[in-house]
C-alpha positions in Angstrom: 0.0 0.0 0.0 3.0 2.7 0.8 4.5 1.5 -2.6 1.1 2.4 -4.3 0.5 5.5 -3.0 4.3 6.8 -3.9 3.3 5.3 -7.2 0.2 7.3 -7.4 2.1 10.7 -6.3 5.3 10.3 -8.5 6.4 14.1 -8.6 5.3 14.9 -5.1 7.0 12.0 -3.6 10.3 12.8 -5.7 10.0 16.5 -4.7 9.3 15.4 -0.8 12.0 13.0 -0.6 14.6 15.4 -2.1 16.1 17.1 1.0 17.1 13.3 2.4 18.7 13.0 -1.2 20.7 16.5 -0.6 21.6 15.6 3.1 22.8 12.3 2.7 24.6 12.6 -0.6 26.5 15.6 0.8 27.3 13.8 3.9 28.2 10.6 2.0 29.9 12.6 -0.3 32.0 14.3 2.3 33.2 11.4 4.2 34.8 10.2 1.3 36.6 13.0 0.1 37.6 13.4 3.7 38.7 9.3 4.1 40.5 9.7 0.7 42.4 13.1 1.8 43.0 11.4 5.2 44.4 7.6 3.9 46.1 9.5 1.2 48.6 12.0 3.1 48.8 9.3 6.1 50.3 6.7 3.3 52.6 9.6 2.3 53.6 10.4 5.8 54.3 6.5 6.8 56.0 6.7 3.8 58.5 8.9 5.2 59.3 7.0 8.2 56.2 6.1 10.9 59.4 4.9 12.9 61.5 8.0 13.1 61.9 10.1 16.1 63.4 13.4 15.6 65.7 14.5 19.0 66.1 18.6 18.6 67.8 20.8 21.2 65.8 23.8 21.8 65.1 26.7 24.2 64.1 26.1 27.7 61.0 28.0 28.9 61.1 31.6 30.5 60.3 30.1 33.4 63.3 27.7 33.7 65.7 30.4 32.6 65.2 32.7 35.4 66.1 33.6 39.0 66.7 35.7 42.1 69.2 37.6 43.9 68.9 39.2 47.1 65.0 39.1 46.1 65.4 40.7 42.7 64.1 38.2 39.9 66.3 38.4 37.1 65.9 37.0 33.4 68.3 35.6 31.2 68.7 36.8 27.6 69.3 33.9 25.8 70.8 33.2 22.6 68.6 32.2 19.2 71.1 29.5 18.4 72.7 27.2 20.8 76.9 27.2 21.1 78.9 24.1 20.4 78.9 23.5 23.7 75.1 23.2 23.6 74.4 20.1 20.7 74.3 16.7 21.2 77.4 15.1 20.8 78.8 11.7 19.0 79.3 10.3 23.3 75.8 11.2 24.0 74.6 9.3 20.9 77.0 6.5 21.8 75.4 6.7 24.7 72.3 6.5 23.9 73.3 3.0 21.1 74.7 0.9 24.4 71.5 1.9 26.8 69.2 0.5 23.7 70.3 -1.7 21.6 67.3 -3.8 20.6 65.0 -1.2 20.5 67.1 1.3 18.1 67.8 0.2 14.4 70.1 3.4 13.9 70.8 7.5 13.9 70.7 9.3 11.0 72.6 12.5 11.0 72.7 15.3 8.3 73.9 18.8 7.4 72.0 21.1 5.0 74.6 23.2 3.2 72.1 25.3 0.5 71.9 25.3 -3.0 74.4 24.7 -5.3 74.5 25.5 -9.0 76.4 24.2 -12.4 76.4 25.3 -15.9 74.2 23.3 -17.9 76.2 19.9 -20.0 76.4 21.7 -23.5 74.9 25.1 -22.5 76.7 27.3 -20.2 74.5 30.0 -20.1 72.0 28.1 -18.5 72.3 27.0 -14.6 71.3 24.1 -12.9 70.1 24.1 -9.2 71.2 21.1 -6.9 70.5 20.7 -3.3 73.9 20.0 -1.5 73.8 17.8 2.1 75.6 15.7 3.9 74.6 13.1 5.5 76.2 9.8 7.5 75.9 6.2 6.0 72.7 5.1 8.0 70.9 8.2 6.3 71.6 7.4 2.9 71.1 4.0 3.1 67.9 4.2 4.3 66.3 6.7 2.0 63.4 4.8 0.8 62.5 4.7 -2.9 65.4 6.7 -3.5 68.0 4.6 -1.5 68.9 2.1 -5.2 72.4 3.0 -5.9 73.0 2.3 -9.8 76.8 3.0 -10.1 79.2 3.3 -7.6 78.5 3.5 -3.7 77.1 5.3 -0.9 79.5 7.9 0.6 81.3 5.7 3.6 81.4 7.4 7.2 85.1 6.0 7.9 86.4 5.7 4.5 85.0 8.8 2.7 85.9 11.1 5.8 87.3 14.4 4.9 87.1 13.6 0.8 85.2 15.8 -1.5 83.4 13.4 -3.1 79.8 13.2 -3.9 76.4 11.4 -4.5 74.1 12.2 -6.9 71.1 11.6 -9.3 71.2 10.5 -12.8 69.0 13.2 -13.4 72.0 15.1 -12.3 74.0 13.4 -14.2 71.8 14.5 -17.5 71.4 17.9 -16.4 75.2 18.8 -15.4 77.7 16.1 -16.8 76.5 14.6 -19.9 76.7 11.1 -20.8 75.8 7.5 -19.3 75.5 7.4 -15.3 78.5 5.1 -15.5 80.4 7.2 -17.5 79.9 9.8 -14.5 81.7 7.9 -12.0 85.0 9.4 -11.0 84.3 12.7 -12.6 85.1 16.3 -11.4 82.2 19.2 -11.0 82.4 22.3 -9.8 79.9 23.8 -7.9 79.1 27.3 -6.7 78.0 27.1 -3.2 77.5 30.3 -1.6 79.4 32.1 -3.9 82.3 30.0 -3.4 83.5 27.4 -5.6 83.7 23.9 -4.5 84.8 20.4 -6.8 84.0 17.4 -5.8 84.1 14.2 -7.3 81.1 12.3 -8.2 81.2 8.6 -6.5 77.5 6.9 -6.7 74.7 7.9 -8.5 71.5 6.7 -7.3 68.2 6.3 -9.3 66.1 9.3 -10.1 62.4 9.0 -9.0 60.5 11.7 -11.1 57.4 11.5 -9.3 58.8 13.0 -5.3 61.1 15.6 -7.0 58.2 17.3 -9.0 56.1 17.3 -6.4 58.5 18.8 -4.1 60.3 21.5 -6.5 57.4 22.1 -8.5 59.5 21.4 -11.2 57.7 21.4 -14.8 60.8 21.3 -17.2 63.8 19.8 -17.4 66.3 22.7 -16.0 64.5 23.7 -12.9 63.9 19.9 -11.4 66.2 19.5 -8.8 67.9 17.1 -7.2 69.7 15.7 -3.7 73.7 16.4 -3.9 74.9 14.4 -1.2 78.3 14.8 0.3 80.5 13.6 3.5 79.3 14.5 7.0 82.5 16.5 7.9 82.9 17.8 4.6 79.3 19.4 4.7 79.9 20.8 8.4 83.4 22.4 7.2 81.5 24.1 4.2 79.2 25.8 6.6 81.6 26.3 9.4 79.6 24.3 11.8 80.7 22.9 15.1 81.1 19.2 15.4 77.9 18.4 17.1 74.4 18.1 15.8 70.9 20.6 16.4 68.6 17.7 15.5 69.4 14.0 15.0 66.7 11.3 14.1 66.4 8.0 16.0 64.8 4.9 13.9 63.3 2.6 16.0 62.8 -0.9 15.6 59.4 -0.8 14.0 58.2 -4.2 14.6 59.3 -4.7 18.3 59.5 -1.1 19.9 55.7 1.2 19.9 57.1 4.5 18.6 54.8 6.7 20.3 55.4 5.7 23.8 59.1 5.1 23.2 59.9 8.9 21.8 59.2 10.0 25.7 62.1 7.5 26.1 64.1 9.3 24.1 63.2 12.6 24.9 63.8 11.6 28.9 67.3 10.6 28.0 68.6 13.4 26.0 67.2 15.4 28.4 69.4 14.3 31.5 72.2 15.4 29.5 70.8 19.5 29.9 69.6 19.3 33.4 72.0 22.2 34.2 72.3 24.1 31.5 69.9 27.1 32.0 69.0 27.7 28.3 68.6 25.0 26.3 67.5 21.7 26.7 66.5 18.4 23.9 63.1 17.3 23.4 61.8 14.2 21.0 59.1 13.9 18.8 58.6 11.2 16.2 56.0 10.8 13.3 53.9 8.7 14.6 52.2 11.1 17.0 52.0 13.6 14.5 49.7 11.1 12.5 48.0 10.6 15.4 47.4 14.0 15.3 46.7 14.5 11.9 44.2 11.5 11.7 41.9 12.9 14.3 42.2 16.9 13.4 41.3 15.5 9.3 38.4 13.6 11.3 37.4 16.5 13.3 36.9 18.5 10.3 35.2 16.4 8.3 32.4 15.0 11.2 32.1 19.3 11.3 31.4 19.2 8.0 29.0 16.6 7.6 27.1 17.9 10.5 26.5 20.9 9.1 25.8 19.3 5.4 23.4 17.2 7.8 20.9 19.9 8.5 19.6 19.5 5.1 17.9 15.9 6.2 16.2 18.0 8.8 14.6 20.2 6.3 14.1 16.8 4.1 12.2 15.4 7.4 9.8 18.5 8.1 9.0 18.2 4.2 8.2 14.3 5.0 5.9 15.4 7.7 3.9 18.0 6.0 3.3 15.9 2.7 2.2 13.1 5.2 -0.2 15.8 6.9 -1.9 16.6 3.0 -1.9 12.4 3.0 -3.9 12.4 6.1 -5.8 14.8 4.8 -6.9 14.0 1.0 -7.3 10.3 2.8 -9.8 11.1 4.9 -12.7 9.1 3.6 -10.5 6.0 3.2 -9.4 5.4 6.6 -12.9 6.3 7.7 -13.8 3.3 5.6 -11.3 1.4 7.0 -12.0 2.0 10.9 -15.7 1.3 9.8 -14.5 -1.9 8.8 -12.9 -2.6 12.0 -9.1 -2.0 11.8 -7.7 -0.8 15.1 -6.0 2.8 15.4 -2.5 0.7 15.0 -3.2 -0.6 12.0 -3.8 3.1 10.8 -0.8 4.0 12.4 1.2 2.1 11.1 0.2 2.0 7.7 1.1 5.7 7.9 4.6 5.7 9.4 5.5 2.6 6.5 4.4 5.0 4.0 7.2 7.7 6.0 9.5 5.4 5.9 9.2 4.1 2.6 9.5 7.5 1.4 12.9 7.8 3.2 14.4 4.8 2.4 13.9 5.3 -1.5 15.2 8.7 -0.8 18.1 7.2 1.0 19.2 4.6 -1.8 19.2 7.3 -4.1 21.1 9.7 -2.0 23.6 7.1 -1.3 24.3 5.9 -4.8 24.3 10.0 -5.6 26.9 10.4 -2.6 29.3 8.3 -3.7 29.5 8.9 -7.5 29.9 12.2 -6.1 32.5 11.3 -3.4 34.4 9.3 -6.2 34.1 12.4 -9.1 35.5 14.9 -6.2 38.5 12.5 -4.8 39.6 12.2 -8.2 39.3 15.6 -9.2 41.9 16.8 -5.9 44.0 13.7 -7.3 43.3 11.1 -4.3 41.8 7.6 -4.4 38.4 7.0 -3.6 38.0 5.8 -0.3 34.2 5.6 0.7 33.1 5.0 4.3 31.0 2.4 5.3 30.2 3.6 8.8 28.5 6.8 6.9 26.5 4.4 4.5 25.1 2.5 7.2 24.7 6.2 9.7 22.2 7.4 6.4 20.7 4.6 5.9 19.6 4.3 9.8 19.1 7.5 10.1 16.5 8.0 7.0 14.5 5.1 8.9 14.6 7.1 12.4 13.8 10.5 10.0 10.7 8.6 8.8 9.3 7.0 11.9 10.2 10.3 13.5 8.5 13.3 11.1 5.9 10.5 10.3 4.4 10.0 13.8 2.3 12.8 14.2 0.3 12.9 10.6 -0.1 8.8 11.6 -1.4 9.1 15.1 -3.2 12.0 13.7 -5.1 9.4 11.6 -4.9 7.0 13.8 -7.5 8.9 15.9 -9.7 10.0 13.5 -13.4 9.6 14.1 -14.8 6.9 11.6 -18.2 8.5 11.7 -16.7 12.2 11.2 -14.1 10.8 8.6 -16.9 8.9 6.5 -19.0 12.8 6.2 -15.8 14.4 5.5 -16.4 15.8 1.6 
């Protein structure tokens, strides 16, 4: 009988059930983009190392930085960039190895040293931009999808100490030296590093992955892609005149046997014994992990925000399911006169009303679902992200268009429901 009676009322029912279309393709819709966002920069981000904690001297608090004398409080101006004195040092690190063993896999260690730039192979009007770093064996080693060395080796922490010598990119190798990658072994180039030249001699070169440089330069043609220049530690620290411990160091952890997020306090614990009396500076940890954490539930925030809001629309969708129930009730009147005449109980009318409600919103539902995720799927792919629909929000819609229904359609049923037979049956 519901089924007939949308039948009979094609256009009306279409136009009634369209605000639980809206509100639960836009919700639908929503949660996908948002899921697809979400998976998408956490894959990137584990990508980078989930198991990485980062230990970074930095400033102690105000607070921790001041004192008295003879009852005068005094502050200490510290400095904005901690002495030699101040970094963590290769003992501390040491350190640090023989206290956990099992549960660290390695440091990395690096230096940035800037840009560094090279007349283009065969045009030397033209310049080529290379990033120039250095960094310790463990680091290079360990560079993901750009750790496959296709000529050569890795610089060597022992035997490359002190030697300008250098890894870099075939794309490098196009761009600056001309000729195969293994030609390039063993060959001089000259770099201008803050406007001081530099040679160095090239001794791996590691395979280009076009994909994470264009994304991270921007780069569009050929001459402005750049690429990693990786020298020796010491070599890089010398360059840039800087003392022989480290700002920042990263810990890896043992991924499979160590939980990164409660081993970073750990970390940060033991560094930190190191500064207990040094008034201005002190070394904290922080590692990846948390930061996803972080991320995960901020990107979830957001997008339950969203959907709320988007989810008003099934309120306004409900109110229009309850007044074209009331014009029902109404136009109907005869026919449930008749119907009580013939003895059904004030249930039966009841609930032949509230089936009708929530007929209504289930078709709406369907269609709103089927709408939200070709929608969810057109707008993922549009920002460049898979499609990553959530089932928890199907299932949410679908229940509530059911509660929407027996909800909005109540009143217009218990309004029929009560109806006088005798009163309905002279009703013209």
């Amino acid at each position: 009988m519901a089924l007939t009676s949308v039948k009979s009322n094609k256009m009306r029912s279409l136009l009634t059930m369209l605000g639980i279309i809206i509100g639960i393709a836009a919700v639908i819709a929503i949660e996908t983009v948002g899921n697809s966002m979400t998976g998408s920069v956490m894959d990137s981000m584990s990508g980078m190392g989930a198991s990485n904690i980062s230990v970074t001297v930095t400033q102690k608090s105000s607070s921790s930085t001041s004192g008295t004398s003879q009852g005068v409080r005094l502050r200490r101006f510290m400095d904005s960039q901690p002495s030699d004195s101040d970094l963590i040092t290769q003992d501390m690190m040491d350190d640090f190895m023989a206290t956990f063993p099992t549960q660290v896999d390695h440091i990395e260690l690096s230096q940035q040293v800037g840009d560094g730039t090279i007349a283009k192979y065969g045009e030397p009007t033209t310049t080529i931009k290379t990033s120039v770093s250095g960094a310790n064996a463990a680091t290079l080693e360990n560079l993901g999808a750009d750790s496959q060395i296709l000529y050569g080796r890795w610089l060597d922490d022992e035997k490359d100490a002190g030697r300008r010598v250098a890894c870099v990119s075939e794309k490098f190798v196009e761009q600056a030296v001309g000729g195969t990658a293994q030609e390039a072994i063993g060959k001089a180039v000259t770099l201008t590093i803050n406007k001081n030249l530099y040679t160095f001699y090239i001794q791996g070169v590691y395979k280009y992955t076009e994909e994470d440089y264009s994304s991270m330069f921007g780069g569009s043609d050929d001459d402005s892609i750049q690429t990693n220049f990786y020298i020796p530690l010491d070599v890089a620290k010398s360059i840039v005149g800087a003392g022989a411990g480290y700002q920042s160091i990263t810990v890896v952890a043992n991924g499979g046997s160590v939980n990164v997020t409660t081993f970073v306090d750990t970390v940060g614990d033991f560094f930190a014994s190191y500064y207990t009396r040094n008034d201005s500076w002190t070394a904290s940890a922080s590692s990846l992990a948390s930061l996803l954490d972080s991320m995960s539930e901020m990107m979830s925030t957001i997008s339950l925000g969203i959907s709320a809001i988007a989810a008003l629309s099934l309120l306004v969708g409900g109110i229009g399911v309850m007044n074209i129930m009331m014009v029902s009730v109404t136009e109907r009147t005869r026919e449930i006169g008749t119907r009580k005449a013939l003895g059904a109980p004030a249930s039966a009318i009841r609930m032949q009303f509230i089936t009708e409600s929530v007929i209504l919103c289930l078709i709406g539902g369907a269609i709103g679902i089927v709408l939200g995720l070709g929608l969810g799927a057109a707008l993922s792919k549009a920002v460049g992200y898979t499609a990553r629909p959530s089932l928890a929000a199907i299932v949410i819609a679908v229940g509530f268009s059911m509660a929407i229904g027996v909800f909005f359609g109540y009143y217009p049923a218990n309004k029929a429901a009560k109806l006088d037979p005798i009163e309905a049956l002279r009703y013209e």
